[in-house]
N, CA, C and O atoms as CSV, one atom per row, in Angstrom:
chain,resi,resn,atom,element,x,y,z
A,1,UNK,N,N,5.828,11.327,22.819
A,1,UNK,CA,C,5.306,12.488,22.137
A,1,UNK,C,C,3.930,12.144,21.582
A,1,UNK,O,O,3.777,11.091,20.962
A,2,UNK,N,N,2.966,12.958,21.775
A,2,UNK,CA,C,1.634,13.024,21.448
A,2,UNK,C,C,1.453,13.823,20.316
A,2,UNK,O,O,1.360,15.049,20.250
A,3,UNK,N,N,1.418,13.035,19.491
A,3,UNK,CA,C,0.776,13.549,17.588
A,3,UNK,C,C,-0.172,14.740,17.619
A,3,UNK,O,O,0.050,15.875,17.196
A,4,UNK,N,N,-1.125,14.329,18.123
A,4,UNK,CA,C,-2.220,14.803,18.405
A,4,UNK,C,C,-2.072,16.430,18.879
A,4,UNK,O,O,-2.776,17.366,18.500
A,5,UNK,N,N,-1.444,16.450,19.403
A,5,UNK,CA,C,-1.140,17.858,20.132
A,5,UNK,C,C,-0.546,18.611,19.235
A,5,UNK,O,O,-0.859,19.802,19.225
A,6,UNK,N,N,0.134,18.278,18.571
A,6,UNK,CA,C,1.223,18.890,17.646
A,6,UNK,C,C,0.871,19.143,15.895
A,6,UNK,O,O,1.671,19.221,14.964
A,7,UNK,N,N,-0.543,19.223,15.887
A,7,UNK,CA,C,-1.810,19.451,15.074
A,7,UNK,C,C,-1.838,20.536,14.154
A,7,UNK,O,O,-3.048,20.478,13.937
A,8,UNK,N,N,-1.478,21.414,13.493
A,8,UNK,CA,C,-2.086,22.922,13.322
A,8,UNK,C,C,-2.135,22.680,11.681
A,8,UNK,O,O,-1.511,22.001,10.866
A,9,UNK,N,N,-3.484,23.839,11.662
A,9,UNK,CA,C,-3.586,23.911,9.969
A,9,UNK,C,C,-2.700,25.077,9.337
A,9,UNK,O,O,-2.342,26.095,9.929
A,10,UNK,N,N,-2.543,24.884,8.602
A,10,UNK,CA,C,-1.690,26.020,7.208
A,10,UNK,C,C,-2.517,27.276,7.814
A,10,UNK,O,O,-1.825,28.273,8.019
A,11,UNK,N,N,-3.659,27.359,8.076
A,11,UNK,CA,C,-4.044,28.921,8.577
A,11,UNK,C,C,-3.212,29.566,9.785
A,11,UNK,O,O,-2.715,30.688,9.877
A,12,UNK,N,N,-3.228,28.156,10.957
A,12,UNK,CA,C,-2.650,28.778,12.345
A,12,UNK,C,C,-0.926,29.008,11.952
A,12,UNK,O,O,-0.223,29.842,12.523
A,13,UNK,N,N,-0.429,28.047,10.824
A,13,UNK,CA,C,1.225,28.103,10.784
A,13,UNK,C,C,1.467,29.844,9.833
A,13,UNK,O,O,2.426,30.603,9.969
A,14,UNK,N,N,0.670,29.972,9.237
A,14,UNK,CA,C,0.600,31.786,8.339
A,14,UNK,C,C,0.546,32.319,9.479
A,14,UNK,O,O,1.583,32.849,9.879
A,15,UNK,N,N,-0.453,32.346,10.204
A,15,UNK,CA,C,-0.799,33.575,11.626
A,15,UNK,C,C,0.323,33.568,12.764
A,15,UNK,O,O,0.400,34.496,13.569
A,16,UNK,N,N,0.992,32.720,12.782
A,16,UNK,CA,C,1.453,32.454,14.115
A,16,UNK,C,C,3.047,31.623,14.039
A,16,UNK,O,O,3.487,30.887,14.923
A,17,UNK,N,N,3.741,31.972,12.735
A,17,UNK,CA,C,4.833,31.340,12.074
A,17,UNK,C,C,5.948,31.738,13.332
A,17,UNK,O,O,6.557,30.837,13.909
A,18,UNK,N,N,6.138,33.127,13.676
A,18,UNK,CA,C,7.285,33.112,14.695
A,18,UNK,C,C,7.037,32.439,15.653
A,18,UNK,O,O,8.044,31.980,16.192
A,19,UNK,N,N,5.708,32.070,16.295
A,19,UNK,CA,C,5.573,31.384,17.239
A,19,UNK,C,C,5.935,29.933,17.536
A,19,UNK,O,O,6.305,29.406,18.585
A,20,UNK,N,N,5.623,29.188,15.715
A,20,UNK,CA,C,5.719,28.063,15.553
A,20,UNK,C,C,7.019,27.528,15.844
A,20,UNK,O,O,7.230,26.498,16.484
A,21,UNK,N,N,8.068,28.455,15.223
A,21,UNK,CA,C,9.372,28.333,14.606
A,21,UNK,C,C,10.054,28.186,16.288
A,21,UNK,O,O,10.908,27.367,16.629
A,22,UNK,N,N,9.476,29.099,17.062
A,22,UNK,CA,C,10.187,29.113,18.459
A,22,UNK,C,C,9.549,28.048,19.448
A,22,UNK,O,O,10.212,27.655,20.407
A,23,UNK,N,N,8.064,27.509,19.180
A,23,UNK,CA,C,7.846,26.144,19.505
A,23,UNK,C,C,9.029,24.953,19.023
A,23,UNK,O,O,9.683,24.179,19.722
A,24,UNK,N,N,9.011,25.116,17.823
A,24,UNK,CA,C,9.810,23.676,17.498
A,24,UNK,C,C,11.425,23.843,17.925
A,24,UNK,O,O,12.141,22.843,17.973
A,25,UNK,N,N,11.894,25.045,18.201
A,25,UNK,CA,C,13.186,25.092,18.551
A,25,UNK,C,C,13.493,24.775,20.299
A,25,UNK,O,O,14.424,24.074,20.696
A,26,UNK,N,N,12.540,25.428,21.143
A,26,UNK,CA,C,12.170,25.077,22.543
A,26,UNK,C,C,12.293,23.263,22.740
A,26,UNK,O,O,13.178,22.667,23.353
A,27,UNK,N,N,11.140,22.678,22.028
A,27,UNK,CA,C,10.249,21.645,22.174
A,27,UNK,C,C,10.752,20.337,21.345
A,27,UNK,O,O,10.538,19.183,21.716
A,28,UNK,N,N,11.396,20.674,20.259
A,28,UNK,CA,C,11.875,19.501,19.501
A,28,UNK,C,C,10.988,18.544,19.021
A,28,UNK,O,O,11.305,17.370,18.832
A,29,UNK,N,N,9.684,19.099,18.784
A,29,UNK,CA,C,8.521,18.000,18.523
A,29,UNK,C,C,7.936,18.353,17.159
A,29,UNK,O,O,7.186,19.325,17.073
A,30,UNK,N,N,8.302,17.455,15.849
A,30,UNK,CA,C,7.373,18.199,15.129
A,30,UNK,C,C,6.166,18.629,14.831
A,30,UNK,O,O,5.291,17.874,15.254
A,31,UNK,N,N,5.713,19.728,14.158
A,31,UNK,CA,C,4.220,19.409,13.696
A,31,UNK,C,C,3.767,19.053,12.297
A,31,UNK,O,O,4.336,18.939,11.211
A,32,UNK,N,N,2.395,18.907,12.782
A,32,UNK,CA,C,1.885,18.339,11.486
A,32,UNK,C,C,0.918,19.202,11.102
A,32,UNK,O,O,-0.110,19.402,11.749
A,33,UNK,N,N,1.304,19.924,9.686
A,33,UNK,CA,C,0.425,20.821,9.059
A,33,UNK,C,C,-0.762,20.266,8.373
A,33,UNK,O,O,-0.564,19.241,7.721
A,34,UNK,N,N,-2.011,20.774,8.402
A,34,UNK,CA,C,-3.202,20.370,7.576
A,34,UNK,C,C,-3.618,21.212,6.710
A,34,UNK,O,O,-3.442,22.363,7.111
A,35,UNK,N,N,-4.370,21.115,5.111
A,35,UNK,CA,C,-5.070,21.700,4.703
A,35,UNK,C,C,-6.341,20.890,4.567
A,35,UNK,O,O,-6.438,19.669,4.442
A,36,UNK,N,N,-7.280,21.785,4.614
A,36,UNK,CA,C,-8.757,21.118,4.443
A,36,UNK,C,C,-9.180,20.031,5.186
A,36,UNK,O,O,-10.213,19.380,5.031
A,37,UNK,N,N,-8.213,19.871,6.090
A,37,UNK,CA,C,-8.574,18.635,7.579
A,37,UNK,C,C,-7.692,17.466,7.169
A,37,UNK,O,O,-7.594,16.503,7.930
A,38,UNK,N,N,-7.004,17.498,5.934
A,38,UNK,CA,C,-5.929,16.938,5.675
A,38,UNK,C,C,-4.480,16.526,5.946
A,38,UNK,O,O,-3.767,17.017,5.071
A,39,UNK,N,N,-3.803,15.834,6.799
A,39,UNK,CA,C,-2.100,16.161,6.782
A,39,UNK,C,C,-1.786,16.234,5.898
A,39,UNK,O,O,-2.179,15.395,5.087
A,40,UNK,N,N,-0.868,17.290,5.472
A,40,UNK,CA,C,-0.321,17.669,4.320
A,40,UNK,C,C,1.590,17.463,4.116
A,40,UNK,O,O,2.254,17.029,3.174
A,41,UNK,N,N,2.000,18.025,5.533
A,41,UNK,CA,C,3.303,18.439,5.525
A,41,UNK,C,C,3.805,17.890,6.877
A,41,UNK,O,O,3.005,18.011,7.805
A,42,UNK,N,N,4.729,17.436,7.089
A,42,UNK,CA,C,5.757,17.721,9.059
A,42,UNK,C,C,6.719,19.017,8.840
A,42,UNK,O,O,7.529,19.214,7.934
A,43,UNK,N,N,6.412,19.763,9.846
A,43,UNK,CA,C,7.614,20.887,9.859
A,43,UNK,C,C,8.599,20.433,11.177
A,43,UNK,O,O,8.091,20.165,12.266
A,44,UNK,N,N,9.611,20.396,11.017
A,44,UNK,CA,C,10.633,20.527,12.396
A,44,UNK,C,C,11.632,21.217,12.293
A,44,UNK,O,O,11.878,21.976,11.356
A,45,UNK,N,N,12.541,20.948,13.588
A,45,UNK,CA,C,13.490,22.340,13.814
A,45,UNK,C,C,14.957,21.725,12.798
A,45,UNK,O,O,15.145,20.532,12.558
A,46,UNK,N,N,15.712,22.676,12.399
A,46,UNK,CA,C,17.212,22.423,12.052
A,46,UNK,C,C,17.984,21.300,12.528
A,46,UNK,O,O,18.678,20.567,11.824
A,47,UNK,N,N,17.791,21.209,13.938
A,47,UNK,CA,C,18.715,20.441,14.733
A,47,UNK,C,C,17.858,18.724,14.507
A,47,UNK,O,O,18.347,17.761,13.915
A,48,UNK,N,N,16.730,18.780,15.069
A,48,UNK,CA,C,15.867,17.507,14.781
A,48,UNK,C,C,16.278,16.592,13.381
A,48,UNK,O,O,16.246,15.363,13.453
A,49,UNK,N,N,16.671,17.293,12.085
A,49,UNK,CA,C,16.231,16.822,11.311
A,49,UNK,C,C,17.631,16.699,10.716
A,49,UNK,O,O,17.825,15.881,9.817
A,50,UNK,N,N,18.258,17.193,11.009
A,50,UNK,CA,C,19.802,17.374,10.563
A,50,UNK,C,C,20.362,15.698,11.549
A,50,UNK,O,O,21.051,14.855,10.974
A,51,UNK,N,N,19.838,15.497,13.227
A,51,UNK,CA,C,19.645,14.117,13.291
A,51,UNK,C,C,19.053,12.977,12.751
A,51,UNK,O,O,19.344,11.811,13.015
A,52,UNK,N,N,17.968,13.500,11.759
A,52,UNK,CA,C,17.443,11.894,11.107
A,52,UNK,C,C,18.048,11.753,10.102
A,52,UNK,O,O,18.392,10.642,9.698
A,53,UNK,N,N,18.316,12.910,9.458
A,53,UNK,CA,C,19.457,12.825,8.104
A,53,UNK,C,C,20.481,11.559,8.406
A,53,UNK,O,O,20.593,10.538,7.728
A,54,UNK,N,N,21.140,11.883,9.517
A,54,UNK,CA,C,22.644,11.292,10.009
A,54,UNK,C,C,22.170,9.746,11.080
A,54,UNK,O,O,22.868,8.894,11.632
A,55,UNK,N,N,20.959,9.917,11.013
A,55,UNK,CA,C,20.555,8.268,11.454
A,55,UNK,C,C,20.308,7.486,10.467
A,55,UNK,O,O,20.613,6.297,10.563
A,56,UNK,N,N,19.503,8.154,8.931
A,56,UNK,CA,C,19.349,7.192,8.427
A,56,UNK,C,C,20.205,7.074,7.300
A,56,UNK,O,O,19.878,6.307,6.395
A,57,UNK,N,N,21.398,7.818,7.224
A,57,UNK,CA,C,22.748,7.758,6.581
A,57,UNK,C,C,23.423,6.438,7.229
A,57,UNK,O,O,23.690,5.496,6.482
A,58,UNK,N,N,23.709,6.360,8.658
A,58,UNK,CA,C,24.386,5.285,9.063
A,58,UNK,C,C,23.241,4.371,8.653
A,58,UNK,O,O,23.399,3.310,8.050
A,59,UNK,N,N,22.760,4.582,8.811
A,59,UNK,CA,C,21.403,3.209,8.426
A,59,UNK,C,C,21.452,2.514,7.402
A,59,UNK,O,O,21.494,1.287,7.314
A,60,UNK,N,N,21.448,3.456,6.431
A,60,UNK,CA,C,21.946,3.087,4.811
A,60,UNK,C,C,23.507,2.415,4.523
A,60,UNK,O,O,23.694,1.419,3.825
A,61,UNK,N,N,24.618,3.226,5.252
A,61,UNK,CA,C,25.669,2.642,5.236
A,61,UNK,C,C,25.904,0.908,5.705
A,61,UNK,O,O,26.532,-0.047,5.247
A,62,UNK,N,N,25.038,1.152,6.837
A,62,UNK,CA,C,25.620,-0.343,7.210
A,62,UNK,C,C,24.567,-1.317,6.280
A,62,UNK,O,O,24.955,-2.427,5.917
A,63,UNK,N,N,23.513,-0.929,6.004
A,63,UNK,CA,C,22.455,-2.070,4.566
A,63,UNK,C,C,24.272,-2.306,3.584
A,63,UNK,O,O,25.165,-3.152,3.527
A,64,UNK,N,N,24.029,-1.276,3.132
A,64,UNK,CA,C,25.737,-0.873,1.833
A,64,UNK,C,C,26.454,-1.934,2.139
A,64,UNK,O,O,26.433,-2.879,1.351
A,65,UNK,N,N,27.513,-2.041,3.755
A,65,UNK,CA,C,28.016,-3.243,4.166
A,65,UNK,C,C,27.547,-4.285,4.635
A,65,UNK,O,O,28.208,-5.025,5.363
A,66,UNK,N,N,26.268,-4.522,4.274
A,66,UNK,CA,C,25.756,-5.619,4.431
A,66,UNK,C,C,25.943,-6.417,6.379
A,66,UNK,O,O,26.137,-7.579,6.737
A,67,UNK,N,N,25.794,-5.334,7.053
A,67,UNK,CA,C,25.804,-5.250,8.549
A,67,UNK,C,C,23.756,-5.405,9.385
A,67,UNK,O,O,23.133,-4.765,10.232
A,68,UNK,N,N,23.552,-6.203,8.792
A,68,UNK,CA,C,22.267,-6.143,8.919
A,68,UNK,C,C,21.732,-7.512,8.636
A,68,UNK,O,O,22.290,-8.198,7.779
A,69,UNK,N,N,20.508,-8.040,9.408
A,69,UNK,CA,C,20.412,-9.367,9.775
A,69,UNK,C,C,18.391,-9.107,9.309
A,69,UNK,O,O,17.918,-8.001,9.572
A,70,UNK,N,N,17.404,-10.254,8.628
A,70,UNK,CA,C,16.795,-10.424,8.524
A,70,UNK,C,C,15.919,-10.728,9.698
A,70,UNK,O,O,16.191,-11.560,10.563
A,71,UNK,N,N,14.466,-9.721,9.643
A,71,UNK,CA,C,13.422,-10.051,10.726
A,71,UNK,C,C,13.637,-11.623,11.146
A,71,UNK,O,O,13.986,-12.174,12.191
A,72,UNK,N,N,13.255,-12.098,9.807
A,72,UNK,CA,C,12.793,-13.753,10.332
A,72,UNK,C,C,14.240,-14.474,10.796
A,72,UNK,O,O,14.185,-15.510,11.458
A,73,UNK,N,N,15.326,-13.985,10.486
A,73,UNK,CA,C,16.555,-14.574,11.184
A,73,UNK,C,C,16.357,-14.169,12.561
A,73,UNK,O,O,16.265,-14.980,13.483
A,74,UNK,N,N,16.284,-12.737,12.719
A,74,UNK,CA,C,16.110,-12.379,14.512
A,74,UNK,C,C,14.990,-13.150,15.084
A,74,UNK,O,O,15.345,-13.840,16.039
A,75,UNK,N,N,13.516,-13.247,14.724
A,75,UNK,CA,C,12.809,-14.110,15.307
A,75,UNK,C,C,13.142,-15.175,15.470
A,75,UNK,O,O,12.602,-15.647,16.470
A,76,UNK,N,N,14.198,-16.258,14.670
A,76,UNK,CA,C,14.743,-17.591,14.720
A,76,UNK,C,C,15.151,-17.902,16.069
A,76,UNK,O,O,14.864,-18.739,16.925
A,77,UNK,N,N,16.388,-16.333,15.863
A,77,UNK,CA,C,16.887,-16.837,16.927
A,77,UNK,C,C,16.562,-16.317,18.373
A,77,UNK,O,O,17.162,-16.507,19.431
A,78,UNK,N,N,15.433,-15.606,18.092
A,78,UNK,CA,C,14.920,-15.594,19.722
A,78,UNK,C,C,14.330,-16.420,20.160
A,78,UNK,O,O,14.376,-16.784,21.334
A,79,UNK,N,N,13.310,-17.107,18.838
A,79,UNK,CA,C,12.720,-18.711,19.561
A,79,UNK,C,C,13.984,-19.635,19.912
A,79,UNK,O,O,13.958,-20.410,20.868
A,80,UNK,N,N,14.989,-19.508,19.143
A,80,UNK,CA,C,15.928,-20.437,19.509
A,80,UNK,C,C,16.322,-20.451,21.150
A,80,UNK,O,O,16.181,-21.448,21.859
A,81,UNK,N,N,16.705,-19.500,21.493
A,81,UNK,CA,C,17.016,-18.570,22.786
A,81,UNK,C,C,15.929,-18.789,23.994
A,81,UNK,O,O,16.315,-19.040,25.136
A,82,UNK,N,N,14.692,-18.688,23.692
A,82,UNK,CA,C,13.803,-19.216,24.512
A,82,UNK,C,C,13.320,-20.914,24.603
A,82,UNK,O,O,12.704,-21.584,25.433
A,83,UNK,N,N,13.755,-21.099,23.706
A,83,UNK,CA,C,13.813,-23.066,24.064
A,83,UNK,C,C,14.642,-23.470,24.697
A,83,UNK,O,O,14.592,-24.374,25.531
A,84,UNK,N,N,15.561,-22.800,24.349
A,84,UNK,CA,C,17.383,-23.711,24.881
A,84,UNK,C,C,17.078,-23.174,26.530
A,84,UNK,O,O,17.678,-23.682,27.478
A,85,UNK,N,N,16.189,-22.219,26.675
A,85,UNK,CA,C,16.366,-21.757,27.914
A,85,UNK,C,C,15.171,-22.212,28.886
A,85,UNK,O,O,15.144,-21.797,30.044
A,86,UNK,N,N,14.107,-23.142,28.346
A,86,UNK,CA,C,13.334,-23.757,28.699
A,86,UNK,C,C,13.760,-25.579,29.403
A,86,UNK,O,O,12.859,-26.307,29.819
């Protein structure tokens, strides 16, 4: 997905809101609202976001159970993994 494309200011999302609303439901891509050449906001659809909710719920759950392993442990053991395999 290209950021870039998915661009519009607070003027075009007022003028052109049903349009937007049926972009992001089609397309699943959010956008990014600007004021004054600014990002201001991400808008996305119901369904999109109702998935990151519930990704970063399990996400949180397993930190909670302590199911989660440190960067520098994973780098360990990939150098480990590439020596032994050298």
């Amino acid at each position: 997905m290209k950021m870039s494309t998915q661009v519009r200011s607070i003027s075009y999302l007022k003028a052109h809101a049903a349009d937007v609303v049926r972009d992001l439901n089609e397309v699943r891509e959010p956008k990014i609202i600007t004021q004054n050449g600014e990002a201001k906001l991400v808008v996305q659809d119901i369904y999109s976001y109702e998935k990151t909710m519930e990704t970063m719920a399990l996400g949180n759950s397993q930190i909670e159970e302590g199911h989660v392993t440190s960067a520098a442990n994973v780098i360990r053991s990939i150098r480990e993994t590439k020596q032994g395999g050298l």
